[in-house]
N, C-alpha and C positions, 0 to 999 in steps of 0.2 A: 807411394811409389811415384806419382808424379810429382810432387816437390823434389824428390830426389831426381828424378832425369832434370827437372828443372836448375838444379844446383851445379849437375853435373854441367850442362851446357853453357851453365854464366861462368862454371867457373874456367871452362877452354875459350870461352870468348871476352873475358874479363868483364863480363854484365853485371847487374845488381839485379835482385828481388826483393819484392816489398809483399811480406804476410801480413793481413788485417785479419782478425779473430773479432769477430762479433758477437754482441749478447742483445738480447730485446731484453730493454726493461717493460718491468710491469707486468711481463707476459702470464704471471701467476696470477694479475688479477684478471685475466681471461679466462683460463681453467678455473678459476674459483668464481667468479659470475657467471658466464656462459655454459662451462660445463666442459671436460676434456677432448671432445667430439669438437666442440670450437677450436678450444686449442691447436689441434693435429690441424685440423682445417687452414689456421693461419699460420704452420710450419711449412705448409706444402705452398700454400701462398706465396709465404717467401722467396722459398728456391724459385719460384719461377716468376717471381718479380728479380731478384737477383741478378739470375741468366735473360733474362730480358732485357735489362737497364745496362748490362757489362757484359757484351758480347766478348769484349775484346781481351779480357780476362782470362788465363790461362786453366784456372782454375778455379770452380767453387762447390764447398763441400760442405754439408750438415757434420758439424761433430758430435751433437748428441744434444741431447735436449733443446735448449731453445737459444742452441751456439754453432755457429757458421763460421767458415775462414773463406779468405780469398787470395789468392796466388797471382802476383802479377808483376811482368819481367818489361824491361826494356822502359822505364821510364826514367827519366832526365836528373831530377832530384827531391827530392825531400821534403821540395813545395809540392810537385805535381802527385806524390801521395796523399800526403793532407789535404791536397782539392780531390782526389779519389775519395778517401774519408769523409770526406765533407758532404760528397754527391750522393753514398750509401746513407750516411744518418738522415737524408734531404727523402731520399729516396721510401723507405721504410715508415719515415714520418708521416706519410701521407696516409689514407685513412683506408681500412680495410674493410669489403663488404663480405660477411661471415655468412648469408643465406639469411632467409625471410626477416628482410630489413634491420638485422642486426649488424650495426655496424661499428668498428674500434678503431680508437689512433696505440699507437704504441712508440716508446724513443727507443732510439741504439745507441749502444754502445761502439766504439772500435780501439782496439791495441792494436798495435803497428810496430812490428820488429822487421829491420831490413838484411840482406845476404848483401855482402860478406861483413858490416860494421860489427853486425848485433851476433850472429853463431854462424856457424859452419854446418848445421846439420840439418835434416826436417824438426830432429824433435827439438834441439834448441831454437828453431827459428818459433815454430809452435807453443815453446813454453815461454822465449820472452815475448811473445805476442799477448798468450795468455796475462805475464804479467801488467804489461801494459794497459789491458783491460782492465785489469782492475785498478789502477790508478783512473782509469777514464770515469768510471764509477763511484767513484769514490770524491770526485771531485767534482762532483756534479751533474751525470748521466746527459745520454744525448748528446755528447761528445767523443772527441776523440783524442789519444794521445800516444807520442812514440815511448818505445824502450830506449833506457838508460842503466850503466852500470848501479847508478845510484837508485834506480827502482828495485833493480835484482837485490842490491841489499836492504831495502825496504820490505821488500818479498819474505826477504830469508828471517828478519828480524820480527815480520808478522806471524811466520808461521812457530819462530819460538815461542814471543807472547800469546799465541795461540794456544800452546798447550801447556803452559806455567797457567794461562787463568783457568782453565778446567782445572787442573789440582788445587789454583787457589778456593776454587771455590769449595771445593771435600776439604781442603786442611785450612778454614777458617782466619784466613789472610785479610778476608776480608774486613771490612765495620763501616760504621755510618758515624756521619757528625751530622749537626743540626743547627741550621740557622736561622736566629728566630724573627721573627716577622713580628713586627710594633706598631701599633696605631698612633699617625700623624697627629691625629685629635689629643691623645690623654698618655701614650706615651706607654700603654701596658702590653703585653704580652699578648700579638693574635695566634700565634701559632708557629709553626718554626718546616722549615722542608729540610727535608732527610736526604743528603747526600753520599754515595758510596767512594768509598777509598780502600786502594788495593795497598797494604802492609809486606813488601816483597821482603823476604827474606834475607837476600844479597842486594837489593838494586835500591832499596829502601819504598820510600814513598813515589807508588808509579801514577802520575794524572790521569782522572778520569778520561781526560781529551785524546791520551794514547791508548786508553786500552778498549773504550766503550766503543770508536770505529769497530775494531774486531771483534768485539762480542757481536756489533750488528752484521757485519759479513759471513761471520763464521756459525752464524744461529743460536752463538753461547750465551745470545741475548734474553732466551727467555726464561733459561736457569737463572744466570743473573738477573735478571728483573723479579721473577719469583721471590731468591734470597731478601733482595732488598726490601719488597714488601713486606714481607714473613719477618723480617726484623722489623721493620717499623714499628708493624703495630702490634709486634711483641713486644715492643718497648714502649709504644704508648699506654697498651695496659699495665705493663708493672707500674708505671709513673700514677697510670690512676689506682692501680691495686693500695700505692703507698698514699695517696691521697691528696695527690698533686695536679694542680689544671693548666694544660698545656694547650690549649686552644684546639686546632688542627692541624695533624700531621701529612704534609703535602708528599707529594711521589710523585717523583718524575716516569713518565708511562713514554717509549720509544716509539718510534713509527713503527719497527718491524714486530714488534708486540700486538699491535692494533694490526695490523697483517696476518696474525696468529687466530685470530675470531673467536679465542675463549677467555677473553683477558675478564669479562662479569663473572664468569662461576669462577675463575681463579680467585679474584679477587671477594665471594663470597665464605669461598672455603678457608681463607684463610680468617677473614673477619669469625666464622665461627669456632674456629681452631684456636684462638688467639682472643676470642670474649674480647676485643673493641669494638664500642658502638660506629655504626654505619656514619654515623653523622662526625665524627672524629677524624677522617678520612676525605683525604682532599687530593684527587690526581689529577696532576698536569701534563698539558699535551701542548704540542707545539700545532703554533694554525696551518704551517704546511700540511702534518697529517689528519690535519681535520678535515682539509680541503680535500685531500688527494684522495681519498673512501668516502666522498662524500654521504653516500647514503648507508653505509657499513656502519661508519662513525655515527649518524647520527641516533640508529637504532642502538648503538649500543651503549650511549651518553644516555637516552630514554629508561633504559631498561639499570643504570648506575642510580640515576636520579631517582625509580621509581624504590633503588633498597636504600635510598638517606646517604648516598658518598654524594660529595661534592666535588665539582669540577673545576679547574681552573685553566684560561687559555694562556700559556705561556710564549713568551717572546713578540707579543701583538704587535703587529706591525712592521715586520718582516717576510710576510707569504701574501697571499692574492685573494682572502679570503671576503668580501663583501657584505655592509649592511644587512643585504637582506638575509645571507646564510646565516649571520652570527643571530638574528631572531632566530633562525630555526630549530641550533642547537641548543640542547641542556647545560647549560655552563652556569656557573654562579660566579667566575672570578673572572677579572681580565688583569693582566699581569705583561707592564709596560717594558721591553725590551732597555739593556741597561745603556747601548747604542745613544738612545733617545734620554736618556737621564742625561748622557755624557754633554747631550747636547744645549740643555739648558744655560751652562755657562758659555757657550758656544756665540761670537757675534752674529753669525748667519741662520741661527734659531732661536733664538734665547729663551726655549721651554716652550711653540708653538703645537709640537709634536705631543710632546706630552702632553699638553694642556687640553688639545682634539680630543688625544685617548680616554683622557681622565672625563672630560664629556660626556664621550661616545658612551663609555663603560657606565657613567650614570643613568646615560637617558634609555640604557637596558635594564637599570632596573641589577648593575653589578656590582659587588665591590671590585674597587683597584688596588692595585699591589703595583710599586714601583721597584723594579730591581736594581742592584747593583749601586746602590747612594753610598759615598765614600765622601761625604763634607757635607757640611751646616749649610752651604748655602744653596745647594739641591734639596736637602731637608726642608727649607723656609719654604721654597718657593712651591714647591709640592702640597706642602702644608695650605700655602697661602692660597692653591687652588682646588683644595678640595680633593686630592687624593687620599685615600681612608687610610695602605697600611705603608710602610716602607720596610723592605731588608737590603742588607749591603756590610760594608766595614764599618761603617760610621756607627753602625748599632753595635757588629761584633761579626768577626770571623765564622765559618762554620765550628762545632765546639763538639767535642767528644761528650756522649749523654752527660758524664760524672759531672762535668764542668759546665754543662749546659744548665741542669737542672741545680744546681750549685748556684749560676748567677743570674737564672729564671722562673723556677718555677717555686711558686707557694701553696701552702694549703688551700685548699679548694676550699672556698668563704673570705680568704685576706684577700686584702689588696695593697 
């Protein structure tokens, strides 16, 4: 109701309003550490850090859960929102005292849709604000960003692919190829990572890179991540049922997975559903979410390590993670971002990055895996310093099982 008197008034005085719709990130890992009694605790925080810090604000309202909007009339332009935006993620960021010394930071998000550019109404200024939101989200949290016609169609285009991968996943669209991972040294077969491809019916071959954002926003991440294990190493036991040695089968494991906090018994039930040994089984994580649950993650690489899967840290050297954490955690693998490959032919690196990792990873006591080598003379030089496996082009494409094990795999005793 008061958006609308507000509408009504800019639009007899020709004013503009700017709605910001906000989201705390993280804020699940506060009800899931602290307990929901915290939670509520730093919702009510909010509102009244909120209306404290933005008096001047015409309005500000809980939409429900741990989402907030702000209603604000009479400013200049389009900078002086984005310095408003800017003052609330500033503002929020700051650290919260939850009661007997429990204290939290949390990031914000903000969508920003303005009267009269973006809609005419409360609920279209509210829902492309909403949209907005989630572009701010998605593009790296703790920021802020406006509404565009080309988000709305980004919107609309997420929420089709949203409900094509639910059906793809009951009507078997989906499959895995496999690429195999070579040792530097001798040149055989370590093992190969299993990657998902969606087989659209009409649209053909859809990129992991578009559809796996929305399986992580929309939650369909942990069906999909399920399927793809449960294929795995459904497929690495028929390859041994037939008598074939494929080293280990890697898995890519998502941050919102590991957010999920039963990714070990999933990943048990299906090891015994599926008779492949524990030790056959190699999941990869990226070191942002290793970092970011630091003590969730590390009990539950503890408790991986103690049933025989092996772990791998993917994309090193990209997140914030430090000497001393990577002693802490259970990892067996370090696994060199392919960034830092690219960079070895590079005049202003010439393989210094890689060369560090390939160090670091020894003097853990790790093997290393180089990604993404696409030419012989990233090969050499990787070789020439000691890094154990390599995967990329240069070895061979991701490969449908048939054609994998066709130009990989031998009876278990050849070589």
């Amino acid at each position: 109701a008061r958006l609308e008197q507000m509408i009504d008034l800019a639009s007899r005085k020709g004013g503009g309003i700017a709605v910001l719709m906000i989201d705390l990130d993280r804020f699940k890992d506060v009800n899931d550490s602290l307990g929901h009694a915290a939670g509520d605790q730093l919702l009510v925080k909010v509102s009244e850090r909120l209306r404290e810090r933005f008096p001047h604000a015409d309005t500000i309202a809980r939409l429900g859960g741990d989402e907030f909007a702000i209603a604000v009339s009479e400013l200049d332009s389009a900078d002086e929102v984005g310095e408003l935006a800017d003052r609330v993620i500033t503002a929020l960021g700051e650290s919260w005292e939850l009661g007997r010394d429990q204290r939290v930071r949390v990031l914000a998000s903000v969508g920003i849709s303005l009267f009269p550019e973006n809609a005419m109404t409360p609920q279209g200024l509210l829902q492309q604000a909403d949209t907005a939101l989630y572009r701010a989200k998605d593009e790296g949290r703790g920021t802020f960003r406006f509404f565009s016609d080309e988000m709305t169609e980004a919107a609309r285009d997420r929420l089709a692919l949203e409900l094509q991968l639910r059906q793809a996943i009951d009507r078997d669209e989906l499959c895995l190829v496999y690429q195999p991972q070579v040792g530097l040294g001798d040149d055989r077969l370590q093992g190969a990572e299993a990657l998902v491809r969606w087989q659209h019916p009409t649209e053909g071959l859809i990129s992991p890179a578009r559809f796996i954002p929305v399986a992580e926003a929309t939650g369909l991440i942990w069906p999909l991540g399920e399927w793809v294990l449960r294929e795995a190493c459904r497929q690495g036991q028929a390859w041994r049922e037939a008598g074939f040695d494929f080293g280990r089968l890697a898995v890519n494991l998502s941050p919102h997975q590991l957010r999920h906090g039963e990714v070990d018994r999933l990943v048990r039930h299906i090891l015994d559903e599926t008779g492949l040994p524990a030790d056959r089984l190699e999941l990869e994580l990226t070191e942002s979410a290793l970092v970011r649950r630091e003590p969730e993650t590390r009990a539950l690489l503890d408790r991986l390590r103690a049933m025989g899967v092996h772990v791998a840290l993917d994309d090193f050297g990209t997140g914030y993670s430090s000497l001393g954490q990577l002693r802490e955690f259970a990892i067996d693998v370090l696994k060199i971002d392919k960034r830092f490959v690219d960079l070895i032919e590079e005049p202003t690196d010439r393989g210094q990055i890689a060369r560090v990792i390939i160090d670091l990873g020894h003097t853990l006591g790790l093997t290393v895996i180089a990604e993404g080598v696409e030419n012989e003379a990233q090969r050499s030089f990787l070789a020439a310093h000691g890094c154990d496996v390599f995967q990329g082009f240069l070895a061979s494409k991701p490969l449908p099982p048939e054609d994998f094990a066709q130009a990989y795999l031998l009876p278990i005793g050849k070589t």
